[in-house]
N, C-alpha and C positions, 0 to 999 in steps of 0.2 A: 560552608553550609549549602546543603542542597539546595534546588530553588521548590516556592511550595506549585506543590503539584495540582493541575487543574482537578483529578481526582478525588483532593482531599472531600469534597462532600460527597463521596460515595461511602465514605468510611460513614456518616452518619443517618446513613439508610438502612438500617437493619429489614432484616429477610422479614416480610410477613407471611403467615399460613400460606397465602397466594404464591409471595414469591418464591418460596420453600419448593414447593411443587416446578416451579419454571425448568424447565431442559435447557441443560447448560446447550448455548451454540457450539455445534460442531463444526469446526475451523480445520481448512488442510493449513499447512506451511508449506513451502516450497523452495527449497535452495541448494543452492552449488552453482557452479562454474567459475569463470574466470576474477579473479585482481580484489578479491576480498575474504574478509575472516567469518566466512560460512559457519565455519562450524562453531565457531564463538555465537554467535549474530543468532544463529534459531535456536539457542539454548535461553539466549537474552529475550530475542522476543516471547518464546512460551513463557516462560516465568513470567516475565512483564505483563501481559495480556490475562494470563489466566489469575495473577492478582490483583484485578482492575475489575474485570467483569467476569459475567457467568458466561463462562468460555473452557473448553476443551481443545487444546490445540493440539494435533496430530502431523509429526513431523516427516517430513519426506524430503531427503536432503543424501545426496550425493559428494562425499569429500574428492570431488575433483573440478579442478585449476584450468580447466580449456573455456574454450570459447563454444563450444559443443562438447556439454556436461550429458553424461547418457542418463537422464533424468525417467524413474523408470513408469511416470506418466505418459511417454513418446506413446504414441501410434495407440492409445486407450481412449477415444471421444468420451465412455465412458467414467472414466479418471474420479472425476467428483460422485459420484454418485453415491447420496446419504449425507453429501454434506452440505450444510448454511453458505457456507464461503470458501472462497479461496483465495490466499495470498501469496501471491506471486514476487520472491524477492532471487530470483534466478537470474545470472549472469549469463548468459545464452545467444550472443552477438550470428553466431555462427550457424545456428541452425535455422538453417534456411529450406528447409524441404516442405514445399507448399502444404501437401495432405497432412506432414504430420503436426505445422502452425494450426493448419483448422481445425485439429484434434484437439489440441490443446486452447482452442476460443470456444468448442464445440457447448461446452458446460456453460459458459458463460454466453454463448448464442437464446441457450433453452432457459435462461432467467435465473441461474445462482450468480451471487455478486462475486466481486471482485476486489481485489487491494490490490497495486504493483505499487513497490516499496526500487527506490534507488534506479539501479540498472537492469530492472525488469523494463525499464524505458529507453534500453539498450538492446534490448533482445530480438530474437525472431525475424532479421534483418533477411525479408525474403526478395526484396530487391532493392531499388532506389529508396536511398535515406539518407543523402547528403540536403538534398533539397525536398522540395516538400512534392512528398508518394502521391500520384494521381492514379497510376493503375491498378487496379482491384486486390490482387494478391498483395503487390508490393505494401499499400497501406489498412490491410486487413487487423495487424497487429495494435497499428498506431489507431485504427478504430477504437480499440478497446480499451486504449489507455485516456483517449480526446486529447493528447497532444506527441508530436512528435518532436524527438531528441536527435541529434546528431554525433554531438559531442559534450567536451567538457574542458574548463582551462584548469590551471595550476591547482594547489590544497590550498586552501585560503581560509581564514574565518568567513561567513556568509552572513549577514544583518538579515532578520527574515519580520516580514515586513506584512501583518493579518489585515489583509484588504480587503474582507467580508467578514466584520465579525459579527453579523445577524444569520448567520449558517449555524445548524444546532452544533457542528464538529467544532468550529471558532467560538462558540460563545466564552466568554469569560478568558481566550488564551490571549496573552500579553506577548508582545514585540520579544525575536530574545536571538544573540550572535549567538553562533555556533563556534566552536574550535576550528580547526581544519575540515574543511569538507571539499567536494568538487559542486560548482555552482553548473549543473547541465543546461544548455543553450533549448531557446523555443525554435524549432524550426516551421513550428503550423501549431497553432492552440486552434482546437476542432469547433463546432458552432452549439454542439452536443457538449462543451465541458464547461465547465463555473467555474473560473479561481478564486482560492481564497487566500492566496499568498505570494508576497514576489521575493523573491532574495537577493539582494546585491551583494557583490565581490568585486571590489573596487569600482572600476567604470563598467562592470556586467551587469545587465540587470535580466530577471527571467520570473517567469512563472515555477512557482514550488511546490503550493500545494493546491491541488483542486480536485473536484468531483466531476464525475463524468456519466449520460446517461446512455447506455449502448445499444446495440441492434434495436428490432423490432418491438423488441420485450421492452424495452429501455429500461433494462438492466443498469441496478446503482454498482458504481464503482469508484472508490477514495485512490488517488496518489500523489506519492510526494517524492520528487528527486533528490532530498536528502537522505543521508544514512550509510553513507560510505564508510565512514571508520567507525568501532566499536565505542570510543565515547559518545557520539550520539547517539547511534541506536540506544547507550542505555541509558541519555538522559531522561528524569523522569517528562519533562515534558515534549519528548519524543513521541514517549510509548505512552504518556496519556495521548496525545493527538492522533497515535495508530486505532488505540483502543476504542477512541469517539467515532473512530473511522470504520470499526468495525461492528461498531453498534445502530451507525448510519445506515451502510449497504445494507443490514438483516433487519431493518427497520423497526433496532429496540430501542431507539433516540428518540426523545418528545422534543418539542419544537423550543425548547427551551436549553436543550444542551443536557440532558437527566437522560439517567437510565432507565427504560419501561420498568415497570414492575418485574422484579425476580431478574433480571439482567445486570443491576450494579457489583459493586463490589464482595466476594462470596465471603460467607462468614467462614473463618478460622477454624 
């Protein structure tokens, strides 16, 4: 049996005249690179997301395996332009060329939000990231996400553990193990990010899911270092917790964990 989804009362919000009208969020996607099933993963997450909320998701995905995915965002500061968010679930350890990292926070510099999913908290490794990034370039990436990663131990199940459920994303979400996943280590949780979840795998313990508010703008941004293998990505209370997450950063979340008007679940 499935488990029931934090979304089920989206299903009993029908569209009103208002919400009829609403424009669906314009969502990028974003994936490729190294040690995952990209091309499964942004097929699951669109489906998933655009049955949840009034969402458009527009895919940008690279079927290539390196560590430096020629992701065809590179050297475009541009990139988002026209769109609500961007989710970032790029494998991208390698690409380390300073100007074309700031290209790619550029959007998110000027106030469109953000989601990094997985090992988007793996990515853009432009210098020191063993220990915790002091110099400017080095931790420009790890700004954006408000916590920096290093690594990861074995595929374990991970117990995920909602330590803020008065967050509209957490409201009503319940405690719940995972299959196999990789539990990724805190090496600096930023002063600028909120958690709202820890995961343990065996004696590991980390931060998993939290919100983050960035640059100047303070820019909303949701992520979570789960979502490694294709069973969670498409458990449903995965992609309800992405979906809340993406309703947060475009701020069509009521303080109660609901959809604004004309944002919930799209009539059929």
């Amino acid at each position: 049996m499935k488990p029931p989804s934090i979304f089920a009362l989206l299903g009993a919000l029908t569209l009103s005249a208002h919400a009829q009208e609403a424009k669906p969020l314009k969502v990028m996607l974003i994936t490729g690179g190294c040690c995952h099933d990209y091309k499964t993963q942004t097929n699951i997450l669109k489906k998933g997301l655009e049955e949840r909320i009034n969402a458009t998701v527009d895919q940008i995905h690279v079927d290539d395996g390196s560590t430096k995915p020629p992701l065809p965002i590179f050297g475009n500061p541009d990139y988002a332009a026209g769109y609500d968010l961007v989710i970032h679930d790029e494998c991208a350890a390698d690409v380390k060329d300073v100007d074309t990292v700031k290209a790619v926070l550029k959007p998110h510099v000027d106030g469109i939000p953000a989601i990094a999913l997985h090992c988007a908290m793996h990515s853009y490794r432009v210098g020191e990231f063993q220990k915790k990034a002091t110099k400017d370039d080095d931790k420009m990436w790890f700004e954006l996400l408000g916590l920096q990663s290093s690594g990861h131990g074995a595929q374990k199940p991970i117990d995920i553990e909602f330590t803020d459920t008065s967050h509209p994303i957490t409201k009503g979400a319940k405690d719940w193990t995972t299959g196999n996943e990789e539990l990724y280590n805190n090496v600096d949780v930023h002063k600028t990010a909120s958690p709202l979840a820890t995961g343990k795998q065996e004696k590991a313990e980390a931060v998993v899911v939290w919100t983050n508010l960035y640059g100047p703008k303070k820019t909303r941004v949701f992520a979570t270092t789960i979502g490694h293998n294709n069973a969670t990505v498409e458990d449903a209370r995965y992609l309800d917790m992405v979906a809340k997450g993406v309703l947060w950063t475009t701020d069509k979340l009521d303080s109660q964990g609901r959809p604004k008007p004309g944002y919930g679940r799209p009539k059929k």
